[in-house]
C-alpha positions in Angstrom: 0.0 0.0 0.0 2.8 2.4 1.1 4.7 1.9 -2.5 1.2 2.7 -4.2 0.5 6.0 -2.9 3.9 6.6 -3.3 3.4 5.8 -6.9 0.5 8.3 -6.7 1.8 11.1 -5.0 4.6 11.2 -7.4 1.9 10.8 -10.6 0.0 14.2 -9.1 3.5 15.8 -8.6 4.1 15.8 -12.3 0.7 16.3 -13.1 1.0 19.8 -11.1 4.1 20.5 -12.8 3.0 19.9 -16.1 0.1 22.5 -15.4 2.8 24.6 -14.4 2.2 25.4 -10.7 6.0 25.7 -8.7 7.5 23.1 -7.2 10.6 22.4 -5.2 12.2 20.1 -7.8 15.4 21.4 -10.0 14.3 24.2 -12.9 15.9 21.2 -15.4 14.0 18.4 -13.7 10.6 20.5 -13.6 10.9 21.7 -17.2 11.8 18.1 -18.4 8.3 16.8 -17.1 6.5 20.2 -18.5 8.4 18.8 -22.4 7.6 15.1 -21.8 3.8 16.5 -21.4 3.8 19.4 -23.7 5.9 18.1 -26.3 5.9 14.6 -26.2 2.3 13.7 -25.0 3.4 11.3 -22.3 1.2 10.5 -19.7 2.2 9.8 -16.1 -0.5 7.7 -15.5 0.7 5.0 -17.7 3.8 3.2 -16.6 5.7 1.6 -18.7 9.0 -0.4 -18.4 12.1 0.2 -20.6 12.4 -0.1 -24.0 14.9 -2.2 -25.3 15.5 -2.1 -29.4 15.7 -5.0 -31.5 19.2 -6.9 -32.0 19.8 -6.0 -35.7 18.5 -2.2 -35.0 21.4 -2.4 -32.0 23.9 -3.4 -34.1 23.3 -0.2 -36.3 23.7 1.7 -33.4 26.8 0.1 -32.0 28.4 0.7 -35.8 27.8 4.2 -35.6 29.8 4.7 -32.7 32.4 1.4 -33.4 35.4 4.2 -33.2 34.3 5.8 -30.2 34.0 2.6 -28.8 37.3 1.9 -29.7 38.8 5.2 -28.1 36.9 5.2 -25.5 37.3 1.4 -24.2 40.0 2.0 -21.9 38.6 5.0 -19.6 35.4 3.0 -19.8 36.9 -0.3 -18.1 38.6 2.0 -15.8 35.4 3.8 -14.6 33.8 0.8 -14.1 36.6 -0.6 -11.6 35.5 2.5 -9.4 31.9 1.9 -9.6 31.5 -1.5 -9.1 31.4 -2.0 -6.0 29.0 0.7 -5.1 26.4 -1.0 -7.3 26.1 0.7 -9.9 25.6 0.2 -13.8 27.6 1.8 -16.7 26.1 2.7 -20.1 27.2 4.0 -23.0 24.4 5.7 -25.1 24.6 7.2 -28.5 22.8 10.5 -29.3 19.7 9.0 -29.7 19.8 7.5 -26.3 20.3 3.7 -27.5 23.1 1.7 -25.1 25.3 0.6 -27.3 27.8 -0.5 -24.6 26.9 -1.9 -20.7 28.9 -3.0 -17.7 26.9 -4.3 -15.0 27.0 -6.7 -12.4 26.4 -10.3 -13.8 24.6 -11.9 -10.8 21.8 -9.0 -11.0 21.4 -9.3 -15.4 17.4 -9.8 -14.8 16.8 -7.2 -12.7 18.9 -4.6 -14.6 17.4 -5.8 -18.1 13.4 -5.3 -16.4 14.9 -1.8 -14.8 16.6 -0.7 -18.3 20.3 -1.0 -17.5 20.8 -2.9 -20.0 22.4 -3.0 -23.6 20.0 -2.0 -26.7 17.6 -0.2 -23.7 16.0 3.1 -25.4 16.5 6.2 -22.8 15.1 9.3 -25.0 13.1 11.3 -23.4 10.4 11.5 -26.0 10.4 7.4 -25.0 11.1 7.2 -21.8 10.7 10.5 -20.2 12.4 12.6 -17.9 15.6 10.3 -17.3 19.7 11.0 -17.1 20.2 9.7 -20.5 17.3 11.6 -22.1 17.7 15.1 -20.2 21.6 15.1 -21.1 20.9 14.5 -24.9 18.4 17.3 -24.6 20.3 20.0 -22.7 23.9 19.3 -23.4 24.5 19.1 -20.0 26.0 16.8 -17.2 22.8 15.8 -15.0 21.4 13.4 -12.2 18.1 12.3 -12.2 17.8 10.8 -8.8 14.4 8.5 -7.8 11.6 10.4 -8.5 13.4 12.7 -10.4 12.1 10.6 -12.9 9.0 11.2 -15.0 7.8 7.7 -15.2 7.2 6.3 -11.6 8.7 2.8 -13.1 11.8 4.4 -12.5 11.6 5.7 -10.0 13.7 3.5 -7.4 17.0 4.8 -9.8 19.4 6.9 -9.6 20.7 8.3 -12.7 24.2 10.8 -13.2 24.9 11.3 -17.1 27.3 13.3 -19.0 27.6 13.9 -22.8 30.6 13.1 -24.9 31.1 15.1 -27.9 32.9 14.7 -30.9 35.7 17.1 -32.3 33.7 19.3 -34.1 31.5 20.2 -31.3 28.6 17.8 -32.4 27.1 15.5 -29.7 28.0 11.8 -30.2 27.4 9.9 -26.7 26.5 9.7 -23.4 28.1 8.4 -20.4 25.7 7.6 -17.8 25.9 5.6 -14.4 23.1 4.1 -12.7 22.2 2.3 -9.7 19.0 0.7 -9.0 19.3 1.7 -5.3 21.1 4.5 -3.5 20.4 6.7 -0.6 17.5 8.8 -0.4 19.4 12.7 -0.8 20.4 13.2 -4.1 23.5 15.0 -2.8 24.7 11.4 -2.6 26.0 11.6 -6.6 27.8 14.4 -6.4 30.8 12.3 -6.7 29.1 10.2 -9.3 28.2 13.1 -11.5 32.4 14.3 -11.1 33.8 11.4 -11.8 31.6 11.0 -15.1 32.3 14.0 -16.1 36.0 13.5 -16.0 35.8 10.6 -17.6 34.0 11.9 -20.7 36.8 15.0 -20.5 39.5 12.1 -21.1 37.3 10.7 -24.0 37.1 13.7 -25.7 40.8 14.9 -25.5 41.8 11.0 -26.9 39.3 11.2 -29.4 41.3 14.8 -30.5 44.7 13.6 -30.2 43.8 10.6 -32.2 41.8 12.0 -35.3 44.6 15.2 -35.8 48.3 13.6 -35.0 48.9 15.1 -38.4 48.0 18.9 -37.1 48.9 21.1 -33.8 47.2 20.2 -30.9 47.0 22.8 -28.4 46.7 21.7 -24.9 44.9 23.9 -22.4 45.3 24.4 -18.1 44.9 26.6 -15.4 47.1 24.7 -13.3 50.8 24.5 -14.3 51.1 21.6 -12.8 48.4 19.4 -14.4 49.1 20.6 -18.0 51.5 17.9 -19.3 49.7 15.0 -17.6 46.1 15.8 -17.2 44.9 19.3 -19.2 41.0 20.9 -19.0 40.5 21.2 -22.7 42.5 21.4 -26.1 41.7 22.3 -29.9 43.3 21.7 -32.8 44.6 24.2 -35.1 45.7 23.4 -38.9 48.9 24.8 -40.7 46.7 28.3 -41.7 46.5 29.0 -37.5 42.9 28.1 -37.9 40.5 25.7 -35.6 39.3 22.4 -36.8 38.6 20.8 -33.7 38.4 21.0 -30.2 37.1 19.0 -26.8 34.0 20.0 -25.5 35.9 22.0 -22.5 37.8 24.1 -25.1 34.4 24.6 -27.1 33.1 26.6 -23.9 36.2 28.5 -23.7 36.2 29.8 -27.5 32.4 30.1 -26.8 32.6 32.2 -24.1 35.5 34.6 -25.3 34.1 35.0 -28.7 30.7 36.1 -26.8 28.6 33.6 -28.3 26.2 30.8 -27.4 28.4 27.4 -26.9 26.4 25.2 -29.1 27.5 27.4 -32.7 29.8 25.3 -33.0 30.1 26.8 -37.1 31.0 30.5 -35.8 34.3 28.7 -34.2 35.4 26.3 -36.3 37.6 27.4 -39.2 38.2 31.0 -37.1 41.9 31.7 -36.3 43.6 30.5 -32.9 44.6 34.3 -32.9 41.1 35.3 -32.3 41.4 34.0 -29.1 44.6 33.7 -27.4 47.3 36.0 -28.2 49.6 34.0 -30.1 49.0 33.3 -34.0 50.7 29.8 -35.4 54.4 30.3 -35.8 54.7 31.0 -32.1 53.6 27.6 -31.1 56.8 26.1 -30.9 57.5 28.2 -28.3 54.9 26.4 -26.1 56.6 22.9 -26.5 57.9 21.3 -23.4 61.6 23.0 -24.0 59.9 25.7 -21.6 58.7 25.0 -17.8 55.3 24.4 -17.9 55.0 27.8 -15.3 56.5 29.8 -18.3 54.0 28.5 -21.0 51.4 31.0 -20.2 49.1 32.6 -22.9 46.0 35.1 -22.2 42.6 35.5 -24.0 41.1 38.3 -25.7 39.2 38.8 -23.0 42.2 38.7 -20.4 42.0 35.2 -19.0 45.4 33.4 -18.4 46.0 29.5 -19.2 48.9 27.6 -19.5 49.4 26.0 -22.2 50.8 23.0 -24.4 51.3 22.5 -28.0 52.5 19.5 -29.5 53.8 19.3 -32.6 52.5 17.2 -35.4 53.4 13.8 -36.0 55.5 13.0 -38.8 54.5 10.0 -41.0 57.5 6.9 -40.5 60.8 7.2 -42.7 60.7 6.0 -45.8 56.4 6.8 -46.0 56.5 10.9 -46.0 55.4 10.5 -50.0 52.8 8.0 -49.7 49.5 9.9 -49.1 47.1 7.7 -47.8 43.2 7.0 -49.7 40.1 6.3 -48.1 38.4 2.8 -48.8 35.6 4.7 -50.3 37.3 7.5 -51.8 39.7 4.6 -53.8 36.7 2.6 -55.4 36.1 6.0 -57.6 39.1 5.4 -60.0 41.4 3.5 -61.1 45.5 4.5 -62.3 43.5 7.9 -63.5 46.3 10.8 -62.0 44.0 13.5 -61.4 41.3 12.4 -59.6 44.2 10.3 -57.7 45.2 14.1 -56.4 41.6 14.5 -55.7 40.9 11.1 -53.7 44.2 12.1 -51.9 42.8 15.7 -50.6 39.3 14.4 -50.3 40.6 12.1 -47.6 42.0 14.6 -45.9 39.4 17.4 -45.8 36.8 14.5 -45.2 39.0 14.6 -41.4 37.9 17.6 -40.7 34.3 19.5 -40.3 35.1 22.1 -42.4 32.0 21.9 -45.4 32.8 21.2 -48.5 31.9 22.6 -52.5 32.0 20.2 -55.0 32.3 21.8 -58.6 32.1 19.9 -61.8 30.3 19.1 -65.1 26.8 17.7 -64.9 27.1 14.1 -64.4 30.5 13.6 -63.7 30.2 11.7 -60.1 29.7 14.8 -57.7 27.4 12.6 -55.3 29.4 9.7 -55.6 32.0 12.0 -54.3 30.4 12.8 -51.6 29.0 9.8 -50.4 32.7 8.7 -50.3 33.8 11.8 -48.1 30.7 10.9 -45.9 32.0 7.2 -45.5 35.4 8.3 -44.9 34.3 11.4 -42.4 35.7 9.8 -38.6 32.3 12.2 -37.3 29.6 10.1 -39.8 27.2 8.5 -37.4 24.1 9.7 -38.7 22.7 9.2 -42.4 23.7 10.6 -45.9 20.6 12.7 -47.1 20.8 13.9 -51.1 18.9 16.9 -52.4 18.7 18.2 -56.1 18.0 21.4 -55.5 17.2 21.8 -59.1 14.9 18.7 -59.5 12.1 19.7 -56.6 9.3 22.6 -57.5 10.5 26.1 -56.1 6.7 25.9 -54.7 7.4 22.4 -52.9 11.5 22.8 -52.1 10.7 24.9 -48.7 9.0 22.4 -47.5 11.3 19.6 -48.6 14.3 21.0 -46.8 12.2 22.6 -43.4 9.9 20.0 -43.2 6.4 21.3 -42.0 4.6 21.4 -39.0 0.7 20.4 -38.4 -1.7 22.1 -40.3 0.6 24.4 -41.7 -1.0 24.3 -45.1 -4.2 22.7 -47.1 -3.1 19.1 -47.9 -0.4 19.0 -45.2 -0.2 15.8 -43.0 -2.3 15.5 -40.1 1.1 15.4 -37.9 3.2 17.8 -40.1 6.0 16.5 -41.8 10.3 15.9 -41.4 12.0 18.0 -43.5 15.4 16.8 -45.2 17.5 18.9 -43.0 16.4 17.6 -40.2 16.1 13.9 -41.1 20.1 14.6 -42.2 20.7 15.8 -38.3 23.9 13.6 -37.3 25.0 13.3 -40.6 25.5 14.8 -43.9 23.2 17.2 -45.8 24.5 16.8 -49.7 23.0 19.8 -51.5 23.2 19.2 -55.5 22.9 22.1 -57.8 23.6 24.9 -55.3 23.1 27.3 -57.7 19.5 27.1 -58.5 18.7 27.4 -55.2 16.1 29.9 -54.6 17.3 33.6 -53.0 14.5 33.3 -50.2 15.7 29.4 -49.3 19.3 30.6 -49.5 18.7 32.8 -46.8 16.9 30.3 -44.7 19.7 28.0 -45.0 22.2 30.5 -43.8 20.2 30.4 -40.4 20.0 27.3 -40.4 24.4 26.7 -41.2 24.6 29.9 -38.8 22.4 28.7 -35.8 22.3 25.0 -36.3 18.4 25.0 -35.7 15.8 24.8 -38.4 12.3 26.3 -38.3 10.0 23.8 -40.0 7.0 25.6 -42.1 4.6 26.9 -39.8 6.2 26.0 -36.6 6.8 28.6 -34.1 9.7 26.7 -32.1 13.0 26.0 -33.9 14.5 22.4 -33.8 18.2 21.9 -33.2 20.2 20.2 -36.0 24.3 19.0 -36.2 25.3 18.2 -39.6 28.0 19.1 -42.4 27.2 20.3 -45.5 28.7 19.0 -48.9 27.4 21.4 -51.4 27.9 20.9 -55.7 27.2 23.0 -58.4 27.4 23.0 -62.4 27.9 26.7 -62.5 30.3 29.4 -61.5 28.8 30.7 -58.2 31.6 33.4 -57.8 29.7 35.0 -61.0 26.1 34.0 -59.4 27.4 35.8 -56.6 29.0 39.1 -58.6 25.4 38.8 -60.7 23.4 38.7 -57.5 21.6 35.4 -57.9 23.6 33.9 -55.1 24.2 35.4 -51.7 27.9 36.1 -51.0 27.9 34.8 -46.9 26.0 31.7 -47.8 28.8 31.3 -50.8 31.5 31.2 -47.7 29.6 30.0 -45.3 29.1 26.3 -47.6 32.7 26.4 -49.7 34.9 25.9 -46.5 37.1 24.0 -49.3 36.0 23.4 -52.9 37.1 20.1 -54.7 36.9 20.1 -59.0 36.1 17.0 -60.7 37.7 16.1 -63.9 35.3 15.6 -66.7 34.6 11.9 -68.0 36.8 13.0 -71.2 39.6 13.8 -69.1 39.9 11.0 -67.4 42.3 7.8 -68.0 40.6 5.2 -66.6 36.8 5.0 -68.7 37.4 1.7 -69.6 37.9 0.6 -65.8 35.3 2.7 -65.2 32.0 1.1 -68.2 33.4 -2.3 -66.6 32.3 -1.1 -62.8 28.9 0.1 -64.5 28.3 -3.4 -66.2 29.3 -4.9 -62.6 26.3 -3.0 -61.6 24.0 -4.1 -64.1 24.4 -6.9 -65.7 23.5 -10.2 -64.0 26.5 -12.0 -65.6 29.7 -11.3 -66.4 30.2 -9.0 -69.7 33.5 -8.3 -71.3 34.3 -5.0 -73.7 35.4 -5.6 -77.3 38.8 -4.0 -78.2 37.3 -2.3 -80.7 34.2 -1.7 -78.4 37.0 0.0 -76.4 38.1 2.4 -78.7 34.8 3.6 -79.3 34.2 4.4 -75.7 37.8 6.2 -75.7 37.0 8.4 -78.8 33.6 9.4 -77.4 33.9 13.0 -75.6 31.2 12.1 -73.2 29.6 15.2 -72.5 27.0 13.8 -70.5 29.9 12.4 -68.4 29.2 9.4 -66.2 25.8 9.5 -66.6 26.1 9.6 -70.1 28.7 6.4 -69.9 26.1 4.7 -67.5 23.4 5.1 -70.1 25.6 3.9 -72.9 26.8 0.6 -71.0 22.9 -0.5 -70.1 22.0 0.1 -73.9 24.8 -1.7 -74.9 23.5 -4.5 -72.4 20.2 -4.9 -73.5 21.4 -5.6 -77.6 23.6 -7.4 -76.1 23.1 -11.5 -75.8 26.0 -12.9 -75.6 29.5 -12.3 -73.0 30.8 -9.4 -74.9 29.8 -6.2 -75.9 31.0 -5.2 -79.6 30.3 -1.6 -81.2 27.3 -2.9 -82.8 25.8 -3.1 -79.6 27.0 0.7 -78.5 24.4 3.7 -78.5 24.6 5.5 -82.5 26.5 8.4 -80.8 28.9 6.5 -79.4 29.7 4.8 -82.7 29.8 7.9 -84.4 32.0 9.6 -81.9 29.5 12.5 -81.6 32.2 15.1 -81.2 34.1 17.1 -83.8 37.4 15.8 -81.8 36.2 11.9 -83.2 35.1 13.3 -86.6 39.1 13.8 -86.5 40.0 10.1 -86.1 38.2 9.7 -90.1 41.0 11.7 -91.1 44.1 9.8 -89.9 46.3 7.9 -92.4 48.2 5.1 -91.5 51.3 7.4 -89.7 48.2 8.8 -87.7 47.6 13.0 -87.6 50.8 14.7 -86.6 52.2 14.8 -89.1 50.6 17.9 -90.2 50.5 21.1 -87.7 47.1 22.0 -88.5 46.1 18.6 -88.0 47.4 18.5 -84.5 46.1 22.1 -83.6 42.5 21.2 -84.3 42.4 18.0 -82.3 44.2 20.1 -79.4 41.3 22.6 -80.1 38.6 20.4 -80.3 40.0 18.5 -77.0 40.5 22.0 -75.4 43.9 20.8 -74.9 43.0 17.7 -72.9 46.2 16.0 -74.2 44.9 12.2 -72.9 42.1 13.0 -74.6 43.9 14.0 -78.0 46.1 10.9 -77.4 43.3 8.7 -77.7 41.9 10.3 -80.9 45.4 10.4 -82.4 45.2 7.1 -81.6 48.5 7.1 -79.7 50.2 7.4 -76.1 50.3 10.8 -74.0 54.6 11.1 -74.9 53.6 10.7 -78.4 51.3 14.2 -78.6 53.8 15.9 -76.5 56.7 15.2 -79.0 54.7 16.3 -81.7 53.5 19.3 -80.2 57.5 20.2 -79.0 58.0 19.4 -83.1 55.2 21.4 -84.3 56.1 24.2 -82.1 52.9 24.5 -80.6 51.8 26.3 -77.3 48.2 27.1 -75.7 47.9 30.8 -76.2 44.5 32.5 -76.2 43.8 34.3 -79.2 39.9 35.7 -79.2 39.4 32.4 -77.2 41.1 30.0 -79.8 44.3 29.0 -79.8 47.9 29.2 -82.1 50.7 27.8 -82.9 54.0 29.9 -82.1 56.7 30.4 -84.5 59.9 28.6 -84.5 
């Protein structure tokens, strides 16, 4: 009887809270139970026990978070050591408040599976109510929910001290929470819980940054001379240009609170200079190394705050490896011996290390969301899905509400319960935004609130929902000249080209044989080899529908095709033709090939806009070849009312 009108009293405690009458409970406790009623349409009167995910959604979870894991193992074991013995649980959530990882006490597994403590157990708030897990993701913030802290009265016999994790560029990617399913009654009790969690995730986070930049300046941060070599508050990274491309969530407050600005715009510091905040700029970091006593490494703030600090040098790759630049699994499966978009795959891996977003510029069709689906895959912060928009291909009347999403009863036809949008839905992840350019002047500008603030406003909603993603933008067209023209706005043109990768066109490119072969892979249901001279028809053709174009061409040539190899009979009319005036060329070769006429060689440069592979394979003959007959011809690329000459001898 006693534990039922406990039970009760507790259910009319929310109740009153919801309604909004005071209460002696923490502010964050109080407006927890306000959301879970408001916002979330819980009800206290229904009890429910925890929610534990199915084993194959778990395992999606635990992937997500594999290198965290990873990092992370070590102070995890070690936490648990202390904790044992004082009965309480460990878990490891991701953002969404799944436990991907759990230490517990093996004797009591029943009892902390029914109570939630448990691996694959769901601790969102919009699922389980006010809770530790849940109220960290929601504020940011290290909390204890103690008893009836809790919303639902189910659990309310535990106590629960969580603290987030976050990952280098200021995005939040776990949470550490330990839990006990007894404890005394005054939640003064887990103080020490809450600091020793919160030290723990401090040592995550500064591993985490050490491990993903060895290749950059770290800069390690302390008040305490003392402590600054062996255990330091915060750090960030800086790159080669002096500027910030990551940081623990310690030095994220710091910037935060010198640059005058909320904590959680994470965009505003990343990619800002180290000078903006500390007086030193980057030469006069080796002057912080540990040659100096750590009581004479002392810098000051802007704003006149002194830390001691520690900055470590990058690591230099092995002897014998300082040329080999290394390629991303996903980045490597784009080409193949082809030397330019080897460069490209090269800095694409490296840029995918950091946060910074990214512009993608190309010809239409020539793989710009392959490429960055790649830097996605390859991106150490990619835990949350890949979401593609064609800014081009949705209605100007029905793109607003494709990227916001919308909320209920916005609009006539709208969904009863309102509508994700695409930004959203992309929250954790990576928002690829195709054709840039034809984005809308009105959309661009609510898409600079949304890069600037990291919140997005769905259509008709008063209340802005937060959102952590990177943004890989592409684009056709020359937005420098949108931007001089006025079609494109000039701070969302910096704000999305943080670096800017070009990709080669199909025709320049080395490797389109390799290349129709992956496409067949994909769409034949048996193997499929290319004629020689099926060959040279795909190496005359210009392609200026680039990879699409080629994709096209290969399944036509599939479905004439019967047999195990495709011959040019089989090849679109185009392609057989050569459909360029660079192929139209080939007709007029003799058996020594052109080059051996000057005029002959200067219109197949012209026509090839000097691509010399290209020209090499309508000659005919190998790249050495064109450039001894150009150094023969005397020839040289000079402009000339846009065409080009030959120079005298």
């Amino acid at each position: 009887m006693a534990v039922v009108n406990q039970v009760n009293d507790h259910i009319k405690e929310v109740q009153s809270v919801a309604e909004g009458i005071a209460s002696a409970r923490d502010t964050v406790i109080a407006q927890s139970w306000q959301r879970c009623v408001s916002d979330y349409q819980l009800d206290p009167l229904i009890l429910q026990e925890a929610y534990i995910v199915p084993h194959a959604e778990l395992k999606l979870h635990q992937e997500r978070l594999d290198k965290l894991l990873r990092t992370a193992r070590y102070g995890l074991d070690e936490l648990y050591r202390q904790i044992a013995q004082h009965g309480y649980v460990l878990l490891l959530t991701d953002a969404e408040g799944v436990t991907v990882d759990y230490q517990g006490d093996a004797s009591l597994t029943w009892e902390l599976q029914k109570s939630g403590l448990y691996l694959g157990a769901e601790w969102s708030e919009q699922r389980a109510g006010t809770c530790g897990v849940g109220s960290c993701i929601y504020t940011g913030e290290a909390i204890t929910v103690h008893q009836t802290d809790h919303f639902d009265a189910t659990h309310a016999p535990l106590s629960c001290t969580a603290a987030p994790i976050y990952d280098v560029d200021g995005s939040l990617a776990a949470v550490l929470d330990i839990s006990a399913l007894k404890s005394p009654e005054l939640k003064a009790s887990q103080a020490l819980a809450l600091s020793l969690v919160q030290s723990c995730t401090r040592r995550i986070e500064m591993a985490a940054l050490m491990n993903t930049f060895r290749r950059e300046w770290i800069v390690r941060l302390s008040q305490s001379p003392a402590f600054l070599d062996v255990d330091p508050e915060c750090a960030v990274a800086v790159n080669s240009g002096g500027e910030i491309i990551g940081m623990t969530h310690s030095a994220q407050r710091l910037l935060a609170r010198v640059k005058g600005s909320h904590w959680q715009h994470t965009s505003a510091l990343l990619g800002s200079k180290i000078s903006e905040y500390f007086d030193i700029e980057i030469n006069e970091l080796p002057t912080l190394s540990r040659a100096l006593p750590s009581e004479e490494r002392l810098i000051s703030t802007c704003t006149g705050e002194l830390w001691f600090a520690h900055a470590l040098a990058p690591q230099q790759p092995p002897i014998g490896h300082h040329k080999r630049r290394i390629v991303s699994e996903s980045l490597a499966k784009l080409y193949c011996g082809d030397a330019a978009m080897g460069v490209l795959a090269q800095k694409a891996s490296q840029l995918a290390m950091s946060p910074l977003p990214l512009l993608l510029q190309g010809e239409t069709g020539c793989g710009k969301e392959y490429l960055a689906r790649a830097v996605h895959e390859t991106s150490p912060q990619r835990k949350g899905h890949f979401v593609a928009i064609n800014c081009a291909a949705i209605p100007e009347s029905l793109i607003e509400s494709e990227l916001f999403g919308y909320a209920e009863g916005a609009f006539t036809g709208a969904r009863g319960k309102g509508k994700k949008g695409l930004i959203e839905r992309a929250s954790g992840g990576t928002l690829f935004l195709d054709e840039i350019g034809d984005m809308p002047l009105a959309l661009q500008a609510r898409l600079l609130r949304v890069l600037a603030e990291n919140e997005v406003l769905p259509v008709g909603a008063t209340k802005a929902i937060p959102v952590t993603l990177r943004v890989l933008a592409a684009t056709h067209q020359d937005l420098t000249q949108l931007v001089k023209s006025g079609r494109f706005r000039e701070d969302l043109f910096y704000r999305i080209s943080g670096a800017r990768l070009s990709i080669p066109p199909l025709r320049a490119r080395d490797d389109i044989v390799w290349l129709s072969t992956k496409l067949i892979e994909k769409s034949a249901p048996k193997p499929v080899m290319i004629s020689n001279s099926a060959q040279s028809m795909l190496l005359r053709h210009l392609w200026p529908g680039n990879i699409r174009e080629l994709d096209n061409a290969v399944r036509f040539a599939l479905a004439f095709c019967s047999g195990s190899e495709i011959f040019p009979e089989h090849l679109p009319e185009d392609v057989r033709q050569g459909g360029s005036k660079a192929s139209a060329m080939a007709g007029k070769t003799n058996s020594t090939g052109i080059g051996c006429h000057e005029d002959d060689i200067l219109t197949v440069l012209q026509a090839c806009e000097w691509n010399i592979s290209e020209s090499a394979r309508v000659l005919g003959v190998d790249r050495s070849t064109v450039h001894r007959r150009i150094k023969k011809a005397g020839l040289s690329r000079h402009y000339t009312n846009q065409t080009y000459e030959s120079v005298p001898k």
